[in-house]
C-alpha positions in Angstrom: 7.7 55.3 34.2 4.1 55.6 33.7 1.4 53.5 35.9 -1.6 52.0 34.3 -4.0 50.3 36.6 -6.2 47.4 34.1 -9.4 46.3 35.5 -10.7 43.2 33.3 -13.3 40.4 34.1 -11.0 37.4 34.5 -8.1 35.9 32.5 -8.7 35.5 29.1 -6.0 34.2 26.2 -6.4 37.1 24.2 -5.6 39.3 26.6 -2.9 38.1 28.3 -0.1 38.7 25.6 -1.2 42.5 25.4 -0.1 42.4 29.1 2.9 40.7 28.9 3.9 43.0 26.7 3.0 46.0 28.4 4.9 44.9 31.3 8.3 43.7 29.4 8.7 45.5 26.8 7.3 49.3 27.5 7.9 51.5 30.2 4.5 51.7 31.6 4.1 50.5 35.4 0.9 47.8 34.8 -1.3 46.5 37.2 -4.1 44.1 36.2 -7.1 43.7 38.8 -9.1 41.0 38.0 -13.0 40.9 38.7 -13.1 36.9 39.1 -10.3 35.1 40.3 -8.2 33.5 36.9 -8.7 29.8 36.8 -5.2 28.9 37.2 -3.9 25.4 37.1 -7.0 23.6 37.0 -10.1 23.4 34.1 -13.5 25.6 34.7 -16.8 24.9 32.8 -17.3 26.5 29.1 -20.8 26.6 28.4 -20.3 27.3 24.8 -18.1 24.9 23.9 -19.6 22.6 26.0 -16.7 21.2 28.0 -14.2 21.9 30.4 -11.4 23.9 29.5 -8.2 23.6 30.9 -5.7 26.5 28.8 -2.4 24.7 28.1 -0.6 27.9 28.4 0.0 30.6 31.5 -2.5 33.1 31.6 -1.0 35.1 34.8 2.6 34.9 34.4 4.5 38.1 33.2 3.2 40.4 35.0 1.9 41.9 38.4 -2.5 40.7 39.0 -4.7 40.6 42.0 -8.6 40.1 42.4 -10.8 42.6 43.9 -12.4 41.1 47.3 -15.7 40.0 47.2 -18.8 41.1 48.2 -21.5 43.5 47.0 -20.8 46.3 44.8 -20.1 48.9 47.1 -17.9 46.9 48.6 -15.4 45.8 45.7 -15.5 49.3 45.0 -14.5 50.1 48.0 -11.6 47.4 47.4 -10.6 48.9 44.1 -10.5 52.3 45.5 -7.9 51.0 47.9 -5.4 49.3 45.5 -5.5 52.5 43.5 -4.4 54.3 46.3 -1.8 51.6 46.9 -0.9 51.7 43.4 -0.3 55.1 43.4 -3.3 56.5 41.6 -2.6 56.0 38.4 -5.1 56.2 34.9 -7.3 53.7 34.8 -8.2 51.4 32.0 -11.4 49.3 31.2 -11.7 46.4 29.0 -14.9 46.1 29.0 -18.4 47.7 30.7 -20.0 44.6 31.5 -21.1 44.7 34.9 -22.2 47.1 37.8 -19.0 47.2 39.6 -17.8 48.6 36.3 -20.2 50.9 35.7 -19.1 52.2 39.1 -15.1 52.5 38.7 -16.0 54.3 35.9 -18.1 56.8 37.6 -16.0 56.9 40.6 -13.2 57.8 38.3 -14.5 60.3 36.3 -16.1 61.6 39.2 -12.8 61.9 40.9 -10.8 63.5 38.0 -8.7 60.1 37.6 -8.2 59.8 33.7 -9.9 56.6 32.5 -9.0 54.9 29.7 -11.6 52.5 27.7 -10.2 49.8 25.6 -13.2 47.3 24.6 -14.7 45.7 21.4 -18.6 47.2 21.1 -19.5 48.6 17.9 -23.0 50.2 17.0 -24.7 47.3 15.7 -23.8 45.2 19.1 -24.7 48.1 20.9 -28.4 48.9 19.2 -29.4 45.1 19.6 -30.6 45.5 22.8 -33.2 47.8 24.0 -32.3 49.5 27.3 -33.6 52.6 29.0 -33.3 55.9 28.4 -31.5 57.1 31.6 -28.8 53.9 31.2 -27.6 54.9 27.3 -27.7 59.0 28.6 -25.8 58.0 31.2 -23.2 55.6 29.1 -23.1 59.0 26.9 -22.4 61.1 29.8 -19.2 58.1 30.5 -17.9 58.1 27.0 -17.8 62.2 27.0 -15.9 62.1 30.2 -13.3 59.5 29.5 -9.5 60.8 28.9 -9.0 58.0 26.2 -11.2 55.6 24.1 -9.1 53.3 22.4 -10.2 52.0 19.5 -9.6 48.2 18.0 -10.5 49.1 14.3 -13.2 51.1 12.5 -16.3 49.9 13.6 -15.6 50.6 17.0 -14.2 54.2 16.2 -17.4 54.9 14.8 -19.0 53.6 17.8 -17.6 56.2 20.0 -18.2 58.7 17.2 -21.7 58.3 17.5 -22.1 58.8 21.4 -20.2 62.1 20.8 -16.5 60.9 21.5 -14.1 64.2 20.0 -11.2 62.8 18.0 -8.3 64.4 20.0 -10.0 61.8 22.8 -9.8 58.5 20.5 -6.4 56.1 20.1 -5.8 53.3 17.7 -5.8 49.7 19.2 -5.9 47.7 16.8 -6.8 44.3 17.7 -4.2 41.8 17.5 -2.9 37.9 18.2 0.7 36.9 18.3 1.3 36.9 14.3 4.5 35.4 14.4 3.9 32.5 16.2 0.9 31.4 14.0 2.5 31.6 10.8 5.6 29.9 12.4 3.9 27.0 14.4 1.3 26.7 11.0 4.1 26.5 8.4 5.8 23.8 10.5 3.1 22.0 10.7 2.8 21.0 7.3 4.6 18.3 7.3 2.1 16.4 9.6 -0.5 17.8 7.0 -1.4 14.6 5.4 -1.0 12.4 7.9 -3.9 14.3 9.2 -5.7 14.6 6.7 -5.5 10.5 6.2 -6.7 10.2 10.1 -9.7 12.3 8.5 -10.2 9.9 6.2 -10.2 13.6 3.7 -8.3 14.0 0.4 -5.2 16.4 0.8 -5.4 17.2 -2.7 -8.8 18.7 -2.2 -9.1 22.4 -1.5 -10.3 23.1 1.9 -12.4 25.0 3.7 -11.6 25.5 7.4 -14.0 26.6 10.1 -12.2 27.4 13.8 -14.0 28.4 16.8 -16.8 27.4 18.6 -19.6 25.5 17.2 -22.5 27.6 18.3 -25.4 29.3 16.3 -24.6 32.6 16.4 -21.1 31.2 14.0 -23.2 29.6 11.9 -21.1 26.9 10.9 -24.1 24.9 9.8 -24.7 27.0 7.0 -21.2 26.6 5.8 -21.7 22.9 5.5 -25.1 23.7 4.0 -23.6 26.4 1.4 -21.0 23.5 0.1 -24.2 20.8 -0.3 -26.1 23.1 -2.1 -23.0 24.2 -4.5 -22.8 20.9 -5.6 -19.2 20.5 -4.2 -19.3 18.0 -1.5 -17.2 15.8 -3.6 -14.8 18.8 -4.8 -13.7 20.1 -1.4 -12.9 19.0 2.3 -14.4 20.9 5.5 -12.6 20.8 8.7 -14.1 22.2 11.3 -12.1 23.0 13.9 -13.6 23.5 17.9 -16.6 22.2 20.1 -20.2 23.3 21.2 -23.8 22.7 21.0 -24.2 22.4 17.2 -21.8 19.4 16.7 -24.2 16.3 17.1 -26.9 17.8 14.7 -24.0 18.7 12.3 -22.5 15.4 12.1 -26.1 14.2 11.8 -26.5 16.7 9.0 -23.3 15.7 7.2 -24.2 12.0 6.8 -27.9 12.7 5.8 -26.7 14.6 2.9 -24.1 12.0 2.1 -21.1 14.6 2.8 -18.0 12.0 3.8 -15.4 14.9 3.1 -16.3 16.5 6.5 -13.9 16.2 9.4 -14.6 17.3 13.4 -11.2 17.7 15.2 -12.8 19.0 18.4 -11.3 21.2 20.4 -7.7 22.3 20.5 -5.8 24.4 23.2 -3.9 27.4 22.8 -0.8 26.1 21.8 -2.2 23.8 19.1 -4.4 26.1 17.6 -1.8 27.3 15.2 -1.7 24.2 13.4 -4.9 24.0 12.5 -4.6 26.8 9.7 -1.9 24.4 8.1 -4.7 22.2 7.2 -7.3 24.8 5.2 -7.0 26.4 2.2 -9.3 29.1 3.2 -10.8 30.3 6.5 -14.7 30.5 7.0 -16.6 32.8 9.5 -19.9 33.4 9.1 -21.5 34.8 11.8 -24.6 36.0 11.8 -25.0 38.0 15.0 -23.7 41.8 16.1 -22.3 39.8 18.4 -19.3 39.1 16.8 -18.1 42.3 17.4 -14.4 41.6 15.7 -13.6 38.1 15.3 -9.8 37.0 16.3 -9.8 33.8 14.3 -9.6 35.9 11.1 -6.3 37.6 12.0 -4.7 34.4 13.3 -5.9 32.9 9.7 -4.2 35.8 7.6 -1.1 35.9 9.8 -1.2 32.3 8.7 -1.5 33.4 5.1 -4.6 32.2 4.2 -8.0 33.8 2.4 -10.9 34.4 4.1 -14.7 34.3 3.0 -16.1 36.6 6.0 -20.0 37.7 7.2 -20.5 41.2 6.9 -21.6 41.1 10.6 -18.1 40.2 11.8 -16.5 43.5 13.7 -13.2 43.2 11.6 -14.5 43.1 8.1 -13.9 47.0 7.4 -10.5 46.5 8.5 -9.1 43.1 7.0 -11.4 42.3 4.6 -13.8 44.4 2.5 -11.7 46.1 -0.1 -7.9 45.0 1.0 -8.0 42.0 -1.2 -7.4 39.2 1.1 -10.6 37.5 0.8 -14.6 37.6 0.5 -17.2 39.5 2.3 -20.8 37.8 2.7 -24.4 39.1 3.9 -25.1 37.4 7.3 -27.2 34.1 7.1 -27.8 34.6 3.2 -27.1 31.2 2.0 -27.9 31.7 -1.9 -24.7 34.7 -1.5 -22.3 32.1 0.5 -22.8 29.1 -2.3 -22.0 32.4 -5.0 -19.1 33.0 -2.7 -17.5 29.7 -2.3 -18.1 29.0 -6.0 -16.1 32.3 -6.8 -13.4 31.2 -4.3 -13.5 28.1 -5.9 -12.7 29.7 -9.5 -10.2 31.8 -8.0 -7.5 28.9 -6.9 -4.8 30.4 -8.3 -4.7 33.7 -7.1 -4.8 32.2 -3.2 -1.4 32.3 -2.6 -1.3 35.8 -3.4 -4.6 36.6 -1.6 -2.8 35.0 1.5 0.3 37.3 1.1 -1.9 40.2 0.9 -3.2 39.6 4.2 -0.5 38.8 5.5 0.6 42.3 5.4 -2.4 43.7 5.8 -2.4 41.8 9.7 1.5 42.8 10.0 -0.6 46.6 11.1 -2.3 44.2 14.1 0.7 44.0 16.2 0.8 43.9 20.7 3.3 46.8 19.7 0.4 48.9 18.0 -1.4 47.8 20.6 1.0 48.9 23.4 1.6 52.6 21.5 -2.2 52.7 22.0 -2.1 52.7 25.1 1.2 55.0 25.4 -0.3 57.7 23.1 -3.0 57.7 25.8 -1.4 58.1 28.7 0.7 60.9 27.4 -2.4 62.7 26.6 -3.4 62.9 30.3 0.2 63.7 31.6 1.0 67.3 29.4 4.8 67.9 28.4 5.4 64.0 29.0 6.8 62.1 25.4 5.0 59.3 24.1 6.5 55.8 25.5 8.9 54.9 22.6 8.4 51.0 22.1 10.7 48.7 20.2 9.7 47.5 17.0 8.1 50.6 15.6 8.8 52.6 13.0 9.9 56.6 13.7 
């Protein structure tokens, strides 16, 4: 069995399933270390939404997690450097290069000839949007040339690493991924309820849709969605259900009623476990981000794997992957509003080929699997350990 010690930030939804799964159902010894301790059992303050968020599903259980001690960063280095050693000294992986501390495991690793793995979500454009100095991006250059494995969530990221000099023998596919079978599941039983919501939204179920899920903050531009429909001319033809919290909502709902839009519907925000059945009430999903920022965009997978189109900004990470060119939806300039009305008039005219838009991205997300995922990770590892066979996982093809 193969160790993999997982340094991450804190709990977070996406990540837990990866792993569960790497813990059940591979052979791969995992140890996550946490840099904050997970909020477990009790609600912690979302500035973006806005709220406090209590997650209605475990985010710790299935498998083994402790929190680096506190302190200073020599000092949770120092902490790290002792589970490690407890742990066996196995590869390392990073999820993400957000802090100083990590900056440090990384160098101490490298440094120390302990392969390190790196499995985040930057992409050029996020990258280039901030100005830093010289020494910082030669050294991050210096970190990417050193590490054993970058693993790559689709092919915006890959080209990231390309860039800083990253050789391809050195780069994995991970591609990024949400439980697909439990979305389209949980979504296609809740249709039944589907009207009765739609009547507590005081919206027509006969109307086509347009569904907006996330948070309701500028940089997701949901405004201009309800602003795209006005200016179409189609705020009597469709329905908008927007789907999350955040700073934006009063002067939204303000918005709505000053241009007489009544088919709009806020359902606030929904945990975990009900998010799923909010893709059983759009016809197609909406993200239109306008920001580097988004540097993937996970709401678009859980919307295909629920089999519905998507009308996408070019500025979301995942576009080269799901969208531009498969056929399972519509790509969009960021914060271009004359393109967006064009767009949702064209969806519009295209009604009857949404079924078969949605069934087209439903295989296209079948490739976005925790099992692809996992074999990532495996293909890594083997790398670093010569003469040892890739992990074989259940559920893949040989």
């Amino acid at each position: 069995m193969s160790g993999l010690l997982v340094i991450t930030t804190h709990a977070i939804p996406y990540q837990t399933p990866v792993f569960q799964y790497l813990s059940q159902q591979s052979r791969i010894d995992l140890h996550v270390a946490f840099l904050e301790p997970p909020a477990v059992d009790q609600p912690y303050w979302d500035k973006q939404f806005g709220r406090y968020v209590q997650w209605d599903i475990s985010l710790t259980d299935g498998y083994e997690w402790s929190v680096l001690p506190p302190g200073n960063t020599i000092r949770r280095l120092s902490g790290f450097i002792r589970l490690h050693a407890e742990r066996g000294k196995p590869p390392i992986m990073l999820t993400a290069w957000s802090s100083p501390l990590h900056w440090a495991i990384w160098t101490w690793a490298i440094l120390s000839r302990v392969p390190v793995f790196i499995g985040a979500e930057t992409n050029r454009q996020s990258y280039c949007v901030r100005s830093r100095p010289r020494w910082r991006h030669q050294w991050f250059r210096y970190l990417i040339r050193h590490t054993a494995g970058l693993l790559y969530i689709g092919r915006r990221n890959r080209e990231f690493y390309e860039w800083l000099g990253a050789s391809s023998e050195r780069l994995f596919p991970y591609p990024y991924s949400i439980d697909n079978a439990r979305f389209a599941e949980v979504a296609q039983r809740s249709l039944d309820q589907r009207e009765r919501k739609f009547a507590s939204f005081k919206l027509n179920p006969m109307l086509p849709t347009l569904l907006f899920c996330g948070k309701l903050i500028p940089k997701k531009r949901p405004d201009l969605l309800l602003e795209a429909v006005s200016a179409a001319g189609l705020a009597e033809e469709v329905n908008i259900v927007f789907v999350g919290e955040g700073q934006l909502q009063p002067q939204m709902i303000a918005r709505a009623a000053e241009l007489n839009m009544a088919r709009v519907a806020f359902t606030g925000f929904l945990n975990q476990s009900e998010m799923p059945t909010a893709y059983s009430l759009g016809d197609i999903f909406c993200l239109l981000s306008d920001t580097p920022d988004e540097t993937w965009g996970l709401v678009v997978n859980e919307a295909m794997a629920c089999g519905k189109p998507v009308i996408v900004s070019d500025s979301c990470g995942c576009v080269s992957d799901l969208v531009a060119g498969k056929g399972t939806g519509w790509v969009v300039p960021p914060g271009d509003l004359e393109a967006t009305i064009r767009t949702i008039k064209t969806a519009m005219s295209q009604r009857p080929s949404w079924s078969s838009m949605g069934e087209i991205g439903r295989a296209v997300i079948a490739n976005h699997t925790f099992a692809k995922m996992a074999e990532g990770i495996s293909a890594a590892l083997a790398s670093v350990q010569p003469g040892r066979q890739e992990v074989r996982l259940p559920g893949l093809k040989e």
